[in-house]
Wavefront OBJ file of the C-alpha trace (Angstrom):
o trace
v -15.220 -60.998 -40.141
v -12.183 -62.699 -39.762
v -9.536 -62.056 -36.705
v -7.015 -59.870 -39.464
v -9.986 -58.016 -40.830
v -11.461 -57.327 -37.211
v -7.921 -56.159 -35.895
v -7.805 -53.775 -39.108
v -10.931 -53.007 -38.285
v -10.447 -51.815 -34.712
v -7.216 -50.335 -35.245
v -8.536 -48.137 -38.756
v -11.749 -47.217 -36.709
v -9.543 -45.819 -33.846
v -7.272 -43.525 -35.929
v -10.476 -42.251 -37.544
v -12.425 -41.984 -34.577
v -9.357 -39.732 -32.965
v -9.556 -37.474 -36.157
v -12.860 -37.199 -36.912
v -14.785 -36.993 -33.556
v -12.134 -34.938 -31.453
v -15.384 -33.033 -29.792
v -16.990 -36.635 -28.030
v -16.397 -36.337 -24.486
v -17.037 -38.635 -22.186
v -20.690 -38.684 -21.575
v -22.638 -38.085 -18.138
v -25.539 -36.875 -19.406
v -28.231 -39.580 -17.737
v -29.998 -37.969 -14.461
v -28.664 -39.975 -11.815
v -31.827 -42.062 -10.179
v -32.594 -43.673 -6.942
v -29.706 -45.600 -5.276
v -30.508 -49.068 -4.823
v -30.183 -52.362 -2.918
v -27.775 -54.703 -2.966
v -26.534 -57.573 -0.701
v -22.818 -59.282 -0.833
v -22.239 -61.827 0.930
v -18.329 -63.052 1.733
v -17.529 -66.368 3.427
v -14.085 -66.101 5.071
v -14.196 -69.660 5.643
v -14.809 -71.570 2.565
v -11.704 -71.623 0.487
v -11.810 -71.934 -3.361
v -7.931 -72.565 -3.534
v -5.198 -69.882 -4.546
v -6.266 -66.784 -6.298
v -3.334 -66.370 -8.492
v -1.722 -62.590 -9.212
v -2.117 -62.843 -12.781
v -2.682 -58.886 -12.496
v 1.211 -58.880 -12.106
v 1.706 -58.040 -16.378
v 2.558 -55.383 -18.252
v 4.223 -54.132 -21.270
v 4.185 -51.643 -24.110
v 4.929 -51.063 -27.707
v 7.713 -48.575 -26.907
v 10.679 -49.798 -24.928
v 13.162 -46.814 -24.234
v 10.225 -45.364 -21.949
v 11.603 -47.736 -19.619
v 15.051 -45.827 -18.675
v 13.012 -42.151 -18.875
v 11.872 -39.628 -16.625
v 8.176 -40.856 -16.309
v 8.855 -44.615 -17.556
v 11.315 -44.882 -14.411
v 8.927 -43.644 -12.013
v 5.761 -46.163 -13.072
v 8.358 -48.828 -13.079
v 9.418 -48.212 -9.423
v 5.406 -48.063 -8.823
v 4.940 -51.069 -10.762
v 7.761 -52.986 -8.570
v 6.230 -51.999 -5.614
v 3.206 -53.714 -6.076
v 4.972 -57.129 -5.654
v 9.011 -56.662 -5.742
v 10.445 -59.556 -8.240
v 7.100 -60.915 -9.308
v 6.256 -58.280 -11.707
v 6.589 -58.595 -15.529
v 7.333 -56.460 -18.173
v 6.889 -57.261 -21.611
v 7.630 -54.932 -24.768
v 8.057 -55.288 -28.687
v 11.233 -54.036 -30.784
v 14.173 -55.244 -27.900
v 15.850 -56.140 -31.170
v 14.462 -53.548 -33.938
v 17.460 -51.418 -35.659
v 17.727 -47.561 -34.309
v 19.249 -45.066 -32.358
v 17.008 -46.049 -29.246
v 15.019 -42.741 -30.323
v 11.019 -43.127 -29.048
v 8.055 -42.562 -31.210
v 4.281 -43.947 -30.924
v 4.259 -47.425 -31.390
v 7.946 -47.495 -32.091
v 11.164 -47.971 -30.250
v 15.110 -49.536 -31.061
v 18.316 -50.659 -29.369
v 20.315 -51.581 -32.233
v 21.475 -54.931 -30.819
v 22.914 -56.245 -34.052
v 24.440 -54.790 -36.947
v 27.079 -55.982 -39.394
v 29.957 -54.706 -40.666
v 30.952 -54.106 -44.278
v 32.000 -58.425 -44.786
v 28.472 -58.943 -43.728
v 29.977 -60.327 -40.143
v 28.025 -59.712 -37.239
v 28.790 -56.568 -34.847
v 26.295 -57.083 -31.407
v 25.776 -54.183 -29.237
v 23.431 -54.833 -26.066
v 24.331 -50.779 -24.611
v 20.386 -50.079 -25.059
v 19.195 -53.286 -24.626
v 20.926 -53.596 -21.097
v 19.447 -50.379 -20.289
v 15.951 -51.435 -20.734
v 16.653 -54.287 -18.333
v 18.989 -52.726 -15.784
v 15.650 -50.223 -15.330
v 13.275 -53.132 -15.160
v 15.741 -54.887 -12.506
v 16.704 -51.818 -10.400
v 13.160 -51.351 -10.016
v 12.170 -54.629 -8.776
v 9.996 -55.412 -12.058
v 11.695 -58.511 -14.231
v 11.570 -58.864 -18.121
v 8.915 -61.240 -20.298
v 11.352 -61.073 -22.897
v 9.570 -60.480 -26.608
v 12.585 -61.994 -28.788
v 11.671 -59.398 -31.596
v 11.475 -57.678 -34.191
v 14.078 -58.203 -37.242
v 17.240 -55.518 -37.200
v 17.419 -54.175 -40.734
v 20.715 -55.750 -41.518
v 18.938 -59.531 -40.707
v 15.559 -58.345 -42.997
v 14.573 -60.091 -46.177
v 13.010 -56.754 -47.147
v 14.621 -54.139 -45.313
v 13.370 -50.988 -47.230
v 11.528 -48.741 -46.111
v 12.058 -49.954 -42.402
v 10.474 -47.630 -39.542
v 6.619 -47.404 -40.446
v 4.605 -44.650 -39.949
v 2.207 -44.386 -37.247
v -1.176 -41.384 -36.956
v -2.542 -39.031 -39.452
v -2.666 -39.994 -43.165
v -0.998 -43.302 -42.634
v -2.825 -46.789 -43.219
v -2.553 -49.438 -41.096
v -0.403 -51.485 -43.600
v 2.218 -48.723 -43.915
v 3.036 -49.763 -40.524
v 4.453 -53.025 -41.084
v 7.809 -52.530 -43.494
v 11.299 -53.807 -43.259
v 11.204 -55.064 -38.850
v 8.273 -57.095 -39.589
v 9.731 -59.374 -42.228
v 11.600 -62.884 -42.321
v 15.326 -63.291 -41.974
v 17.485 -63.547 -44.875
v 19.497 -66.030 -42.849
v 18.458 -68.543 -40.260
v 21.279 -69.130 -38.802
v 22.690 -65.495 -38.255
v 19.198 -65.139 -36.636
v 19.729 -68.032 -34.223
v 23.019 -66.591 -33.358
v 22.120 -63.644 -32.586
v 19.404 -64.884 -30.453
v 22.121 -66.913 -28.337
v 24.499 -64.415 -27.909
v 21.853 -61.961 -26.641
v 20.451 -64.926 -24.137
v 24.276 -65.761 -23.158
v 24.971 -62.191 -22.591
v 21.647 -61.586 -20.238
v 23.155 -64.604 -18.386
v 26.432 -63.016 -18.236
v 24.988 -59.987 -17.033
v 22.383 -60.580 -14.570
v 22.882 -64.482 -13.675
v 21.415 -67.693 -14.347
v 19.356 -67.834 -11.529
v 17.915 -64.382 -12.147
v 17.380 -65.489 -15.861
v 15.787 -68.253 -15.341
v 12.631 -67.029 -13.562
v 12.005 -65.138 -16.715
v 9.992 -65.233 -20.018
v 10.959 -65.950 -23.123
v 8.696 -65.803 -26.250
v 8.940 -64.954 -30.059
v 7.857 -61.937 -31.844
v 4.379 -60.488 -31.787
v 0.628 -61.320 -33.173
v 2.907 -63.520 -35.838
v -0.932 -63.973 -37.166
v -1.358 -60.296 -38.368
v 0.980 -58.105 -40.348
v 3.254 -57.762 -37.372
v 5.068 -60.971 -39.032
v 5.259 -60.567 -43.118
v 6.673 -64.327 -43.663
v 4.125 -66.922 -44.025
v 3.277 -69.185 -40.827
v 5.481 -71.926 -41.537
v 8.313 -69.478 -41.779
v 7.254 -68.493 -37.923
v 7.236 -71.910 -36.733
v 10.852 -72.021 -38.010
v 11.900 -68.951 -36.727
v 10.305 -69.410 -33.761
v 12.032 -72.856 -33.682
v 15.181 -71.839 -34.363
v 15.335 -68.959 -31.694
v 13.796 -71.236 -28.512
v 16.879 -73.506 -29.872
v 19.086 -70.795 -29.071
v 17.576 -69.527 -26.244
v 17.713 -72.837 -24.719
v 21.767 -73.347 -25.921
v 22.731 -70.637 -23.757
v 20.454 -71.226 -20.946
v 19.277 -74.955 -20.936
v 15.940 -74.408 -18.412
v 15.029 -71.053 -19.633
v 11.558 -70.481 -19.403
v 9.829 -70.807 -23.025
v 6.709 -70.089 -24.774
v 4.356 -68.780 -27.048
v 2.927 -67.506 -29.662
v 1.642 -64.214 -28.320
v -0.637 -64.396 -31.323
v -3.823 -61.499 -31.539
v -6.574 -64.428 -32.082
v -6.469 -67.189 -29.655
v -9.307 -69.015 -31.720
v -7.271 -68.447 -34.641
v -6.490 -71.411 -36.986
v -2.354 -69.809 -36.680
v -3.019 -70.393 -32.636
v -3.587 -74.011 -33.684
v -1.183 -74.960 -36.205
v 1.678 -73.201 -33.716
v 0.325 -75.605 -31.190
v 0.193 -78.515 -33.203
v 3.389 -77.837 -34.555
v 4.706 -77.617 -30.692
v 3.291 -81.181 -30.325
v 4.130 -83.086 -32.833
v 5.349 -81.504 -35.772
v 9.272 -81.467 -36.710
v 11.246 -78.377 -35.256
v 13.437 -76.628 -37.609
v 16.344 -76.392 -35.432
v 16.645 -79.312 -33.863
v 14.960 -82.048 -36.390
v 13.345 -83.665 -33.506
v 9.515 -84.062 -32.717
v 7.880 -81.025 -31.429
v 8.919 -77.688 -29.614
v 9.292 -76.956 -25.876
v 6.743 -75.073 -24.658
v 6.720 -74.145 -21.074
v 3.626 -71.777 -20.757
v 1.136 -71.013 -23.900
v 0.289 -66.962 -24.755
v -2.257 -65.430 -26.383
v -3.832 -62.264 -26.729
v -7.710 -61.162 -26.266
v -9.339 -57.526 -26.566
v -12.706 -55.851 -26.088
v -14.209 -53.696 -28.688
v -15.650 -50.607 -27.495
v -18.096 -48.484 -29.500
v -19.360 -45.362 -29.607
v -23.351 -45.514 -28.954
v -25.985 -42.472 -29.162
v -22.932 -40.145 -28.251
v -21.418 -41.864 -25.250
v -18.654 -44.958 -24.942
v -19.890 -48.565 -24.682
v -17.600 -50.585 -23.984
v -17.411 -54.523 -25.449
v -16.208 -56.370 -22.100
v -18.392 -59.491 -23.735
v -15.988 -59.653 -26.754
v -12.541 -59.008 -24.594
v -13.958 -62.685 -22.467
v -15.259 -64.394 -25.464
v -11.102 -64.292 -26.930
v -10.246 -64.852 -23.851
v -13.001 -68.035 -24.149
v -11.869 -68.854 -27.552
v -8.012 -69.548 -26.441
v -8.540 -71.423 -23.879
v -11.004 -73.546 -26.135
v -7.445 -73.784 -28.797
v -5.666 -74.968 -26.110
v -7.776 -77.622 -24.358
v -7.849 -79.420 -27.732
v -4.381 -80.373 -27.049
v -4.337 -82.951 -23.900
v -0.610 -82.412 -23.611
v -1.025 -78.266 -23.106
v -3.943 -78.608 -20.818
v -1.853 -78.520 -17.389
v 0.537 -75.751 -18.699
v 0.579 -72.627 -17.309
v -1.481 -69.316 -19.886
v -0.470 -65.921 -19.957
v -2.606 -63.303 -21.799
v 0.051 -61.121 -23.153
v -2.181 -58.712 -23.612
v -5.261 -58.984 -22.501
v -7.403 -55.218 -22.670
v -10.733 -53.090 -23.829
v -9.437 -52.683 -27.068
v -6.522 -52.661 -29.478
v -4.715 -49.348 -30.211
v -2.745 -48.054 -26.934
v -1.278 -44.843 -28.709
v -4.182 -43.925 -30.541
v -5.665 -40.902 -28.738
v -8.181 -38.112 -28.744
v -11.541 -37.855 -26.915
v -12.803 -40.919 -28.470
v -10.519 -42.414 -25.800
v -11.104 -40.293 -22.904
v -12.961 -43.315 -21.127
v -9.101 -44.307 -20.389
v -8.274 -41.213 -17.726
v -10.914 -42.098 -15.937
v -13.099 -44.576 -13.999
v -14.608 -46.485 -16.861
v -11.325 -47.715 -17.795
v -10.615 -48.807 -13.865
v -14.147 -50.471 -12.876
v -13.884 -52.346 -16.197
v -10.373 -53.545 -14.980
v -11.618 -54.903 -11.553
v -14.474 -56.563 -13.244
v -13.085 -58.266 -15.843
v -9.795 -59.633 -14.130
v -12.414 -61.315 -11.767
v -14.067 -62.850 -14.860
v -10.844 -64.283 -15.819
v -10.349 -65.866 -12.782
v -13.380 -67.597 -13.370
v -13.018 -68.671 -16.886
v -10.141 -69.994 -15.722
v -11.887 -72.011 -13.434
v -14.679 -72.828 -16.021
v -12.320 -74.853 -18.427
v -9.848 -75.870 -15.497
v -6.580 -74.741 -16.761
v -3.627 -72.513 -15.166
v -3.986 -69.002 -15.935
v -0.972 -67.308 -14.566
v -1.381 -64.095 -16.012
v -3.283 -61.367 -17.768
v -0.837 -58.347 -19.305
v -2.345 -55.258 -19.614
v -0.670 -53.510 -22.656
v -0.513 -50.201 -20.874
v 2.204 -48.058 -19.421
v 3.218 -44.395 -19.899
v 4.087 -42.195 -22.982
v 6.584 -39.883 -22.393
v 6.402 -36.019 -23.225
v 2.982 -36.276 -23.890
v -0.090 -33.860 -23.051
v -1.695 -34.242 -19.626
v -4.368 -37.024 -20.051
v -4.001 -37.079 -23.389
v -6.345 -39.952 -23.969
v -4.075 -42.569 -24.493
v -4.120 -46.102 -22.735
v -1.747 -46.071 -19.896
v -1.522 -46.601 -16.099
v 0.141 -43.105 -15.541
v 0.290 -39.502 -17.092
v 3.249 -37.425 -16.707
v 4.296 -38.882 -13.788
v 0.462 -39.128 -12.559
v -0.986 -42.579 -11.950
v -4.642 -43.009 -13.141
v -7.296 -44.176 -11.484
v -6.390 -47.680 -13.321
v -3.104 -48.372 -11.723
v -4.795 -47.402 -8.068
v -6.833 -50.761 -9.051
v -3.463 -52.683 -9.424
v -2.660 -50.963 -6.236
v -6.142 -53.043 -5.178
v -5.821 -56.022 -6.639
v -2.115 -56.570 -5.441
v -4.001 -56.691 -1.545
v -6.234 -59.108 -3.029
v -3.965 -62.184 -2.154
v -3.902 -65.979 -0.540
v -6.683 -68.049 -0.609
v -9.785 -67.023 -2.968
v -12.603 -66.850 -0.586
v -16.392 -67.606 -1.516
v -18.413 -64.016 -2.494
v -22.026 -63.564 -3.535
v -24.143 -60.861 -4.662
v -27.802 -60.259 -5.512
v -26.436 -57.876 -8.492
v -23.711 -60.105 -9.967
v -24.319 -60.941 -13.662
v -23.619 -64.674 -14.597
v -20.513 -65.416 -16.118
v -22.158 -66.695 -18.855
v -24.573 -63.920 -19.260
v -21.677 -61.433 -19.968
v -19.966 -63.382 -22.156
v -22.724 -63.166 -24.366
v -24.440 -59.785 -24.046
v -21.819 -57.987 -21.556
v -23.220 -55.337 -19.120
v -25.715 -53.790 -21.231
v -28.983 -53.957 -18.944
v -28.449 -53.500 -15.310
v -24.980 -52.913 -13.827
v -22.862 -55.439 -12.623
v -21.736 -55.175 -8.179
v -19.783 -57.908 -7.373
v -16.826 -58.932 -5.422
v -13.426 -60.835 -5.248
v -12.730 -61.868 -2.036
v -9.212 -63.359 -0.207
v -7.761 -64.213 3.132
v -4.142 -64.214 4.185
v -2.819 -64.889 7.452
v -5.394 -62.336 9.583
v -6.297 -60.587 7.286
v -9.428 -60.655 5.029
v -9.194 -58.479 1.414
v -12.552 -57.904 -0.792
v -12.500 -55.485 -3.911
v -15.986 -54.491 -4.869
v -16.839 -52.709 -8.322
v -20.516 -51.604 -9.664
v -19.351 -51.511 -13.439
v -21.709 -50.897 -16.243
v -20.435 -50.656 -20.289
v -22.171 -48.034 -21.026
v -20.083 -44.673 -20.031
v -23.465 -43.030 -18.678
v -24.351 -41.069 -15.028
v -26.515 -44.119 -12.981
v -27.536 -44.726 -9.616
v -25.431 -45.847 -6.746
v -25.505 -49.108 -5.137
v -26.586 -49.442 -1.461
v -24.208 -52.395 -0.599
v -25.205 -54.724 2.619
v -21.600 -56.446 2.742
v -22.222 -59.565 5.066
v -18.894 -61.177 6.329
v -18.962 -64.527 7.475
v -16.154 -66.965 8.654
v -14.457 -64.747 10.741
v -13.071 -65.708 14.272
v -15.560 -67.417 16.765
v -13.451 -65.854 19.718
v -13.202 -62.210 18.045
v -15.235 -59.523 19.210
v -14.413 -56.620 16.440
v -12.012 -56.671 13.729
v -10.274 -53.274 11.899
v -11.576 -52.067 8.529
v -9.964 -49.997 6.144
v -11.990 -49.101 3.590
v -10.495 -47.884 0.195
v -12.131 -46.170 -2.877
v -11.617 -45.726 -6.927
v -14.182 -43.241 -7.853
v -14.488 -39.853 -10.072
v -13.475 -38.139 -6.050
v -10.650 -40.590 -5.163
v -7.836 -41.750 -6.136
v -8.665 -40.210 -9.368
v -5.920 -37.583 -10.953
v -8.038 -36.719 -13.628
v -10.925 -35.541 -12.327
v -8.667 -33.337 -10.087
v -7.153 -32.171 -12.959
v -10.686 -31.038 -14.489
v -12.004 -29.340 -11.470
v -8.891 -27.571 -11.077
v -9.668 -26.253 -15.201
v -8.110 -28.920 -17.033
v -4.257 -26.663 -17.132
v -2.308 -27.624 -20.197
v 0.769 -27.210 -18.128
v 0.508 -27.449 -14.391
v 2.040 -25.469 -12.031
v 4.170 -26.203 -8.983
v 1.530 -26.478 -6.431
v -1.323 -27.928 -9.202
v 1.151 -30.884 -9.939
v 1.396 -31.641 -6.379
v -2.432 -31.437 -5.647
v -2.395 -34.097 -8.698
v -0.022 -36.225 -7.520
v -2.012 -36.142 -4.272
v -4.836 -37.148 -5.856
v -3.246 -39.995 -8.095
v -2.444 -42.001 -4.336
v -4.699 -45.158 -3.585
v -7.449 -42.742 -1.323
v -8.866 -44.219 2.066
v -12.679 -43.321 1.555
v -12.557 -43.672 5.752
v -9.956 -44.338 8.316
v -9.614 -47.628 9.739
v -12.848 -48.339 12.264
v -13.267 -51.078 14.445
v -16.322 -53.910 12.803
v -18.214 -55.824 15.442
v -17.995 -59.259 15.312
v -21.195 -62.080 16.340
v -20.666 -65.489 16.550
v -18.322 -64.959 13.674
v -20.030 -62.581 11.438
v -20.022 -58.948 10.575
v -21.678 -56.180 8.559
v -20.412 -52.970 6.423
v -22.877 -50.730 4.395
v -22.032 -48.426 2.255
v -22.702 -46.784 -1.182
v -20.664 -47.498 -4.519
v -21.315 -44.890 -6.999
v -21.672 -46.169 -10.962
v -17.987 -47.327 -12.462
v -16.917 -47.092 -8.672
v -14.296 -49.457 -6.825
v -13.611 -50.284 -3.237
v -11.123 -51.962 -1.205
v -12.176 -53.703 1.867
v -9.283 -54.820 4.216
v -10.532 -56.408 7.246
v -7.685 -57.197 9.843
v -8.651 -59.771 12.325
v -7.092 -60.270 15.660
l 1 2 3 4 5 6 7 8 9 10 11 12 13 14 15 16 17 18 19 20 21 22 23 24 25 26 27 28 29 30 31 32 33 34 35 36 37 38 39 40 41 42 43 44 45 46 47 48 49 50 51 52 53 54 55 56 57 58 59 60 61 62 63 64 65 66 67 68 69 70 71 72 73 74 75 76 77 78 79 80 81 82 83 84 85 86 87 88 89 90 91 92 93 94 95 96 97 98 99 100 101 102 103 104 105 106 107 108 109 110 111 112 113 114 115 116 117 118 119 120 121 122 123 124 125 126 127 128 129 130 131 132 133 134 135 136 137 138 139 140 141 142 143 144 145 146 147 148 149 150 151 152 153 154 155 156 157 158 159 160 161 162 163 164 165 166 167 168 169 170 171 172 173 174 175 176 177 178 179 180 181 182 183 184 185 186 187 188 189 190 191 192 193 194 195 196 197 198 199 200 201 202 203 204 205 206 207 208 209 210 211 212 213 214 215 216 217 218 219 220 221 222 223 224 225 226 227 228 229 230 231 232 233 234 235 236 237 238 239 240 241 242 243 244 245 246 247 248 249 250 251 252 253 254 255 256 257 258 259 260 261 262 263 264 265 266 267 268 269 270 271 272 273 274 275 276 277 278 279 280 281 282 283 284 285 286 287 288 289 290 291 292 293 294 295 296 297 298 299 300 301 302 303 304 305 306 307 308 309 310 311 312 313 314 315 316 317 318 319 320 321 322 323 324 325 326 327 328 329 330 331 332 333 334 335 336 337 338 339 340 341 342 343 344 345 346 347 348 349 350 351 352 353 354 355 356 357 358 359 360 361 362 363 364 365 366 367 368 369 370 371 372 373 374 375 376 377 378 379 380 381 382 383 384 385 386 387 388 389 390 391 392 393 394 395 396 397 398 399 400 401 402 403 404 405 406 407 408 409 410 411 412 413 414 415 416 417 418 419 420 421 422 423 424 425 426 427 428 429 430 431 432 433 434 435 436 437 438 439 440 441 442 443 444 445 446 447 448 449 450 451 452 453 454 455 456 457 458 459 460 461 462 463 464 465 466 467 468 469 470 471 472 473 474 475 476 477 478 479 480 481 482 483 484 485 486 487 488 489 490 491 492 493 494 495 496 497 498 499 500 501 502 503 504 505 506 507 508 509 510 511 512 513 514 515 516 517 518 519 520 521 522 523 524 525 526 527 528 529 530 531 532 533 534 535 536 537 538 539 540 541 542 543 544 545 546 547 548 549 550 551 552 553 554 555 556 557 558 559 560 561 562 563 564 565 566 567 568
């Protein structure tokens, strides 16, 4: 099947799947068995360099969520996590509108033209977006995207349709298609550049992202791929007019492996750019994006974590045939289990839950180490996955957050954001190889493994006992060996943190409390209680031999914990 067909595919299946199954819940049906053994070991002292934050991505289809009620509040949570190093990254900062939010749909109406056919910019919405990111200590990837209606080639119809009855071509109409004029395109793309400088400074600017469009290699672009190159060409020109070391990539394209991944890249290298005439385009980091495929299997969700690492595989394969890209830095620009954020319904209910989250700390630690496998710079993964405002509680959709409520996914970002410095040496008797789960996933016994880090005194390992197959199991009996601590110490502090269907877990909460459509004063709060990063104990002192020390404890299936050692 080829990448357009499979991305159909996915997204058809997903719409069907939240019509015609709306009665598949998530499955615990297996009778839990026997716990059972297994040992981690963590060496403190054997560095395997800097573990980059490449956690610190997100974005969404739907940009006005940014300045709402809920949208505001993940933001500030977002920001949080690492003030000024998180990015945000969403489509239609340039589609035509009244800044009105639907699924998969947003607008700011930056550019319109009067009745001569001159130009009339207006960055009110646009600013707003930002001014939220920024206030909140989160900083724009910015998407230079889609086409306003007055700059389409085809402007009629223009907003697509999006759920019941519609097919997935009705959603790409008049924002998805060429320019009828280059060089009104390129001038609106430096005006809006020169204006962000204006606004916010060229030193804030310039630590940001800028990239064109989105998944040019589906229907999200209607022009052929020659016509990208030159609109891509002609809008890096302008980006880099009005700010000459703006930061500048691409192509965000769905299929890494995709021969439109490798003619954009050869075209960066050594092909003519449109706008300039000279050999090749700057390219300052290289973006693609991967996805799992989950399935439904004898009633329950299996998820595809092998497919999500094999794109991730195949990109990084694209990129390496290029000896000029090889040291550049990679960003996944969206990099998750599957395709369709706002598609919904019980068929996604994995998402609310602790699938979702154990699937998230296993697979960012397998991108670390394909990374490491083909030796290039991965600095980041974006999860496409926010909020959707005025929506049903846990309403299935892919997000970090549910009215107001962060999931038991974002309390993983909360995790991974401790996970920092060096990248520390970890092993475990029930690991899978790398290799093994890019070609079969987690299909036969569960993965429990760990990512391990040290900073300064303090020693951070995230364990997860993930399995793709959304069924009850055993626990695991972890022996957590910790080696490489201080000769002279005697006992350290441990705080021990948990992700698990009783912690940190809104959801559940929500479902033992009846599953309320609307909750009431005091139910809300319980919830928000409940959505908080949970400390499974309170900090305990470890003993410490001749620089070594032991935890046990039990991880429950699709479970995650936090270690945070603190040494003296």
């Amino acid at each position: 099947m080829n990448p357009f067909s499979r991305h159909v595919a996915i997204v058809l299946a997903g719409l069907l799947m939240a019509q015609v199954l709306p009665c598949l819940l998530q499955s615990q049906t297996a009778v839990a068995q026997d716990s059972f053994p297994v040992a981690i070991q963590v060496d403190a002292g054997k560095s395997l360099g800097p573990l980059r934050p490449i956690w610190r991505f997100f974005g969404a289809d739907e940009p006005n969520y940014a300045y709402m009620k809920d949208g505001s509040k993940l933001l500030g949570q977002l920001g949080e996590l690492s003030p000024q190093s998180v990015f945000f990254r969403t489509h239609n900062l340039l589609t035509s509108g009244d800044g009105t939010p639907a699924l998969k749909w947003g607008s700011t109406n930056a550019y319109t033209e009067d009745s001569q056919g001159n130009p009339v910019y207006d960055w009110t919405i646009v600013d707003r977006i930002f001014d939220a990111y920024l206030a909140r200590g989160v900083r724009p990837y910015v998407q230079i995207g889609f086409m306003p209606k007055a700059l389409s080639s085809k402007p009629d119809p223009y907003q697509h349709k999006f759920g019941a009855g519609a097919t997935f071509e009705e959603m790409f109409c008049g924002w998805a298609q060429p320019p009828k004029d280059y060089d009104k395109w390129g001038e609106l793309v430096y005006q809006w550049t020169k204006h962000c400088v204006e606004r916010y400074g060229e030193k804030e600017t310039l630590t940001w992202y800028w990239q064109t469009w989105n998944e040019a290699d589906i229907p999200y672009w209607k022009g052929t791929p020659e016509q990208f190159f030159k609109l891509h060409d002609v809008a890096i020109a302008s980006v880099r007019r009005a700010l000459p070391g703006a930061k500048v990539g691409g192509p965000d394209v769905a299929n890494g492996g995709s021969d439109f991944m490798k003619g954009f890249l050869k075209h960066c290298v050594e092909g003519t750019n449109y706008a300039t005439g000279e050999k090749g385009t700057p390219l300052d980091f290289v973006s693609f994006h991967a996805k799992g495929s989950p399935e439904v299997i004898d009633g329950h969700i299996q998820m595809g974590i092998n497919k999500h690492l094999q794109a991730i595989e195949s990109g990084f394969q694209s990129i390496a045939k290029f000896p000029q890209l090889k040291s550049l830095p990679i960003i996944l620009g969206e990099s998750d289990p599957e395709g369709c954020a706002a598609c919904r319904g019980d068929r996604y209910g994995y998402r609310n839950g602790t699938m979702y989250s154990s699937y998230t700390a296993a697979s960012f630690a397998r991108k670390h180490d394909l990374a490491n496998k083909y030796g290039v710079h991965l600095e980041g993964a974006l999860t496409w996955a926010f909020t959707f405002e005025d929506q049903p509680f846990f309403a299935g959709f892919r997000q970090l957050a549910s009215n107001g409520l962060p999931l038991a996914t974002m309390n993983v970002f909360r995790m991974m954001s401790q996970v920092q410095g060096e990248r520390v040496s970890t092993e475990s008797s029930h690991a899978l190889n790398l290799e093994e789960m890019i070609q079969k996933g987690v299909r036969g016994r569960p993965d429990v493994a760990a990512l391990a880090s040290r900073s300064n005194k303090q020693i951070t390992i995230m364990v997860w006992h993930y399995h793709d197959d959304d069924i009850a199991g055993p626990d695991a009996e972890i022996e957590l060996k910790l080696d490489g601590l201080p000769l002279s110490a005697a006992s350290a502090q441990v705080a021990h943190y948990r992700v698990d269907q009783h912690h940190s877990n809104p959801y559940d909460a929500w479902r033992r409390m009846g599953s309320p459509k609307e909750p009431n004063a005091e139910q809300y709060l319980e919830l928000e209680s409940a959505s908080r990063l949970a400390m499974l104990n309170a900090s305990e002192p470890l003993e410490i031999t001749n620089g070594s020390g032991k935890l046990a404890f039990k991880l429950p299936r699709q479970g995650v914990s936090l270690i945070v050692v603190e040494c003296p």
